[in-house]
Biotite code that builds the C-alpha atoms (Angstrom):
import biotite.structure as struc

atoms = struc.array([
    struc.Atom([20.654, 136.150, 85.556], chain_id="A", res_id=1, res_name="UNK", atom_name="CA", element="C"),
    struc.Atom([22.869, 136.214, 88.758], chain_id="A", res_id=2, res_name="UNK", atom_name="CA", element="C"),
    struc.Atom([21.144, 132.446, 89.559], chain_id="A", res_id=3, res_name="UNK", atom_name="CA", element="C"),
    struc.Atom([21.988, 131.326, 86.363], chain_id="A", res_id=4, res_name="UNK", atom_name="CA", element="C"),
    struc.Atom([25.556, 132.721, 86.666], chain_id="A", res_id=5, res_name="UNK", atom_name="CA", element="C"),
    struc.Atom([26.174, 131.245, 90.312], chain_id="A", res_id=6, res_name="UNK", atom_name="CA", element="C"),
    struc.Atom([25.018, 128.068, 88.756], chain_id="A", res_id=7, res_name="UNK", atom_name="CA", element="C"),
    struc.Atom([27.120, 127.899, 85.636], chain_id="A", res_id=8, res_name="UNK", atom_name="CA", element="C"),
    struc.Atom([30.372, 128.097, 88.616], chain_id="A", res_id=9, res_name="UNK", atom_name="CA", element="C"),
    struc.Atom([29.055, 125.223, 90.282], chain_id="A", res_id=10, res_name="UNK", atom_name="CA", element="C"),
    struc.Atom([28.264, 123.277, 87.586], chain_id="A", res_id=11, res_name="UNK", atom_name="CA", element="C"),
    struc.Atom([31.906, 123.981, 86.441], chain_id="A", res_id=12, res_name="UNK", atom_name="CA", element="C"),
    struc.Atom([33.394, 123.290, 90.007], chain_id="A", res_id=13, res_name="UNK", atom_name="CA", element="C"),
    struc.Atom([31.318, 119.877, 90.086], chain_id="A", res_id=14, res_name="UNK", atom_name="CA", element="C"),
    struc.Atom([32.885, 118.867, 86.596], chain_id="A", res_id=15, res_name="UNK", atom_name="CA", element="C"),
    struc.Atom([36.612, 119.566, 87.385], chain_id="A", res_id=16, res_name="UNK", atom_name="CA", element="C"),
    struc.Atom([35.995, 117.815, 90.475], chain_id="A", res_id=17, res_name="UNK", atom_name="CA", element="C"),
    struc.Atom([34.437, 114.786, 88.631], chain_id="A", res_id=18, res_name="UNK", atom_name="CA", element="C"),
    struc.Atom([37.231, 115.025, 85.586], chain_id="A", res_id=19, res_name="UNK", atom_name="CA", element="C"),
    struc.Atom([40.236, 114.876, 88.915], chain_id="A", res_id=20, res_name="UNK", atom_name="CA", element="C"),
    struc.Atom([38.341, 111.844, 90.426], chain_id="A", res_id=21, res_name="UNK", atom_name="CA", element="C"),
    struc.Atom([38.619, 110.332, 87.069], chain_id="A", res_id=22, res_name="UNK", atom_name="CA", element="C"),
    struc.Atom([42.056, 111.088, 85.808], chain_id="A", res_id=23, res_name="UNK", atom_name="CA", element="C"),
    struc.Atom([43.473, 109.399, 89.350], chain_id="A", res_id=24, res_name="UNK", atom_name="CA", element="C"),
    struc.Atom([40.952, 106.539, 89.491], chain_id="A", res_id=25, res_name="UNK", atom_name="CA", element="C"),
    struc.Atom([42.728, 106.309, 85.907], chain_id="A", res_id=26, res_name="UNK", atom_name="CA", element="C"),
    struc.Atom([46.618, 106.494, 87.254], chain_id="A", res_id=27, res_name="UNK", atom_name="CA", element="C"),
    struc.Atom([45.416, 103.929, 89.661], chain_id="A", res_id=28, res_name="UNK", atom_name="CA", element="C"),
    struc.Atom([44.230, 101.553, 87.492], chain_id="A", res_id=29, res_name="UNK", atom_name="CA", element="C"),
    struc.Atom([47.279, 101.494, 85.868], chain_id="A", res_id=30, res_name="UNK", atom_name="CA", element="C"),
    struc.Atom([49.881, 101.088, 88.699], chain_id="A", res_id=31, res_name="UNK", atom_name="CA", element="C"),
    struc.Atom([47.822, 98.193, 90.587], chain_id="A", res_id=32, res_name="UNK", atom_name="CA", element="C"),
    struc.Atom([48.474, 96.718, 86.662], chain_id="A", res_id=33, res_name="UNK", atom_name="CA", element="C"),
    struc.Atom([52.035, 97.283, 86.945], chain_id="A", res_id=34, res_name="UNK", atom_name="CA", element="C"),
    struc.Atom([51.849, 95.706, 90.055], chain_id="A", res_id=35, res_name="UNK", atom_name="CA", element="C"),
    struc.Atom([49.752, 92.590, 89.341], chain_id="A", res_id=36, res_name="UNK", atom_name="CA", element="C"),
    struc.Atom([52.235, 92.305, 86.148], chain_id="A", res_id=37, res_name="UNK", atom_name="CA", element="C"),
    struc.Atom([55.375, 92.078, 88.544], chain_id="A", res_id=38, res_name="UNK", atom_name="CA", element="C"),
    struc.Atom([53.669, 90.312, 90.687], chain_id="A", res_id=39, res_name="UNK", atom_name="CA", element="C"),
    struc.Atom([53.044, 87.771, 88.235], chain_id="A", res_id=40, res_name="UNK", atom_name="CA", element="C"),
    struc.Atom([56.357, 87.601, 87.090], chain_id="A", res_id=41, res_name="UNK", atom_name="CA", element="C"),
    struc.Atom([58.202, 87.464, 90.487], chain_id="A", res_id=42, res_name="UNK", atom_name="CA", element="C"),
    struc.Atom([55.560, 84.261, 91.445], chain_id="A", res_id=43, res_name="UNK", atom_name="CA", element="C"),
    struc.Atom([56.668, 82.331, 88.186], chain_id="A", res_id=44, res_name="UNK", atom_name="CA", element="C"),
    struc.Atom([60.092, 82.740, 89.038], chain_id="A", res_id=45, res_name="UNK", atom_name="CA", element="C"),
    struc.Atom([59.878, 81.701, 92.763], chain_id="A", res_id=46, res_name="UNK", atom_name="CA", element="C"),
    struc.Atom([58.239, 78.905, 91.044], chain_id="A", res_id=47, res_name="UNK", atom_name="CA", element="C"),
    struc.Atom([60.602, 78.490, 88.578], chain_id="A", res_id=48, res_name="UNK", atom_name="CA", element="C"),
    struc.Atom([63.216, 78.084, 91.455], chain_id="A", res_id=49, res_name="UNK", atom_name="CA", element="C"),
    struc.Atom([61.386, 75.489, 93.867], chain_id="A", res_id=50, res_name="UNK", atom_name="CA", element="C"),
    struc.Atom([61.198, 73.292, 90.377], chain_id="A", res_id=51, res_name="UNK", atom_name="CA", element="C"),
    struc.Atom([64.693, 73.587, 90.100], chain_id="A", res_id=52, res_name="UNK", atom_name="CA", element="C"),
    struc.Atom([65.273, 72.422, 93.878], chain_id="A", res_id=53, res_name="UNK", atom_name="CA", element="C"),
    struc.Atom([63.160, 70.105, 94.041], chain_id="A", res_id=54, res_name="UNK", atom_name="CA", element="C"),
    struc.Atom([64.605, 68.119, 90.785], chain_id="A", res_id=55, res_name="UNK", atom_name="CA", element="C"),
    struc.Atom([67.996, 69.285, 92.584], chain_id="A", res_id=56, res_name="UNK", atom_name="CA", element="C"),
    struc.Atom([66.907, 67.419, 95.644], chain_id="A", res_id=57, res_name="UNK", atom_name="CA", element="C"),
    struc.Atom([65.642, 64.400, 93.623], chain_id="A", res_id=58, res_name="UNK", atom_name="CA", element="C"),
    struc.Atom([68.515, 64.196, 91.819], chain_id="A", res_id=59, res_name="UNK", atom_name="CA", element="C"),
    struc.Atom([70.401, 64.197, 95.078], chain_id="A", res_id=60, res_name="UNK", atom_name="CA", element="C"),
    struc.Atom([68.273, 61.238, 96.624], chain_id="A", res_id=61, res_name="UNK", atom_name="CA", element="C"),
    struc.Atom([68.653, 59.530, 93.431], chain_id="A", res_id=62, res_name="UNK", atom_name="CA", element="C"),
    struc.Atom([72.634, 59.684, 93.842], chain_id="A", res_id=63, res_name="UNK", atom_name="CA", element="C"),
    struc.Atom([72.241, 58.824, 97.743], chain_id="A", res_id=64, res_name="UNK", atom_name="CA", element="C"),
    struc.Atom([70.297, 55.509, 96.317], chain_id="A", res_id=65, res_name="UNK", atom_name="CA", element="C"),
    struc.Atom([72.835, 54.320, 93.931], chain_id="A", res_id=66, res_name="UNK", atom_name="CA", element="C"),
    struc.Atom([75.694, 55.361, 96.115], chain_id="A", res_id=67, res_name="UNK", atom_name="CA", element="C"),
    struc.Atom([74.101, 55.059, 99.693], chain_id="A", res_id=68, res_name="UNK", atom_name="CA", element="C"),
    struc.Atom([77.675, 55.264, 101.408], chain_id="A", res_id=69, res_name="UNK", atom_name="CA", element="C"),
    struc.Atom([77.708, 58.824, 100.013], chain_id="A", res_id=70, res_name="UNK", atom_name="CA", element="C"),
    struc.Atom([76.344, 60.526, 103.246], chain_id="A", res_id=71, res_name="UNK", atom_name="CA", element="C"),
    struc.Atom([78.223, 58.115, 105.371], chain_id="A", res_id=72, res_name="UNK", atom_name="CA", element="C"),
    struc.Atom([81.398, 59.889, 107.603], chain_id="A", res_id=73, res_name="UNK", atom_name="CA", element="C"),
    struc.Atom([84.730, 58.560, 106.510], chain_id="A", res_id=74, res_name="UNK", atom_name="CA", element="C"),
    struc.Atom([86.401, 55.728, 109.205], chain_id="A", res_id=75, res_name="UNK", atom_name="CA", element="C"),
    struc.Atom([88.345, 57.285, 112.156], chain_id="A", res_id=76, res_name="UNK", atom_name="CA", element="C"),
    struc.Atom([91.380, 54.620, 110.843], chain_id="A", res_id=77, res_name="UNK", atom_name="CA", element="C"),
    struc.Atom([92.133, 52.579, 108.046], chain_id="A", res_id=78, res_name="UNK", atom_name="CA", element="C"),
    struc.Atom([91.792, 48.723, 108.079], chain_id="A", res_id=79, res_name="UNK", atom_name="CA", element="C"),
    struc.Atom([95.305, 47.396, 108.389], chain_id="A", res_id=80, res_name="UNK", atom_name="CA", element="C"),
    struc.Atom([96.432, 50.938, 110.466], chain_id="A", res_id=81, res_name="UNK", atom_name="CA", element="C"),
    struc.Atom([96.089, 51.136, 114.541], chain_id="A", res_id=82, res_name="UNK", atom_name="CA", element="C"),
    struc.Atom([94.407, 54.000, 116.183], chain_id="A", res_id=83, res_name="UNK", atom_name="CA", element="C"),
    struc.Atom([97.209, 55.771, 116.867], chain_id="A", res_id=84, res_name="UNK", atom_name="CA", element="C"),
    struc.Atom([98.333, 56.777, 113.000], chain_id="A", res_id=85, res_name="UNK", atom_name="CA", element="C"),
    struc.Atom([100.773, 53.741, 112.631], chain_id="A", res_id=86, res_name="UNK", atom_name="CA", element="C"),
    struc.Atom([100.686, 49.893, 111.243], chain_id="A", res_id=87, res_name="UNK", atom_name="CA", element="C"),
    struc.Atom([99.614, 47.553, 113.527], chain_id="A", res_id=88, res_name="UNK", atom_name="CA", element="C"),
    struc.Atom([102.826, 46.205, 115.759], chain_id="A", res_id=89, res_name="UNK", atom_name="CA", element="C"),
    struc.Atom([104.486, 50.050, 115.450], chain_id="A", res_id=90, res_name="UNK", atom_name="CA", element="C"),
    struc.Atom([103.832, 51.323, 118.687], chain_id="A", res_id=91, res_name="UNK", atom_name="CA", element="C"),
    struc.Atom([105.331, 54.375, 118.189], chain_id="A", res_id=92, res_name="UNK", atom_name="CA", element="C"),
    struc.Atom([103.508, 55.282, 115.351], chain_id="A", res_id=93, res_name="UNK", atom_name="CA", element="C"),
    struc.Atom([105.712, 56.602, 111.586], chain_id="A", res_id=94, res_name="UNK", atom_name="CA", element="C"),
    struc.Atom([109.209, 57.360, 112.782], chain_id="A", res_id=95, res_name="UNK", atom_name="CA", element="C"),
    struc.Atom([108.506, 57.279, 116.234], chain_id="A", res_id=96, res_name="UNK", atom_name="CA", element="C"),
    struc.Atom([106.294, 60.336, 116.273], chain_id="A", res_id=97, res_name="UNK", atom_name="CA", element="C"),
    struc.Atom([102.787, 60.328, 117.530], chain_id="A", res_id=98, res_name="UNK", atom_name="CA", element="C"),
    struc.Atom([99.926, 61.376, 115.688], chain_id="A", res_id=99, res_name="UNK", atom_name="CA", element="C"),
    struc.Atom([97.997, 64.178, 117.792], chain_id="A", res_id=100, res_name="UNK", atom_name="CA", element="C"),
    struc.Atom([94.275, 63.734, 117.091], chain_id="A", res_id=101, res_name="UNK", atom_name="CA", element="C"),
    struc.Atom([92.724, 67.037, 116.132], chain_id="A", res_id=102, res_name="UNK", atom_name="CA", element="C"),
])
């Protein structure tokens, strides 16, 4: 009878045991889900994103082809204007003030 009894307690010891393994392989289970799901979602918006740059940047080569002066700097004077700020034949420059380059 005592056999049986010390039995019976294991048994029972061995089942909570299993029924704890199972109940957190369960909660387990369901976070790596959670986290596949987000997962998911934050890869479809980083795609999402390189789509949009990349029709961004086409869209900007596009522009640079019609318009290729676009990325071109600006002249350092203006036809018609010496280097110095002033028409050609001023010397002195507007009012007979220098220009100080920057």
């Amino acid at each position: 009878m005592a056999g049986l009894l010390i039995l019976g307690v294991i048994m029972a010891i061995f089942l909570l045991y299993a029924a704890d393994r199972a109940v957190k392989a369960r909660a387990r289970a369901r976070q790596l889900s959670r986290m596949n799901r987000r997962l998911a979602a934050a890869a479809a918006r980083s795609e999402e994103q390189q789509a949009e740059r990349q029709a961004a940047d086409a869209a900007s080569a596009e522009l640079t082809s019609v318009m290729p002066a676009i990325n071109l700097r600006p002249p350092v004077t203006l036809p018609g204007q010496a280097e110095n700020g002033g028409a050609r034949g001023d010397a002195a420059g507007a009012g007979g003030q220098r220009r100080r380059p920057r």
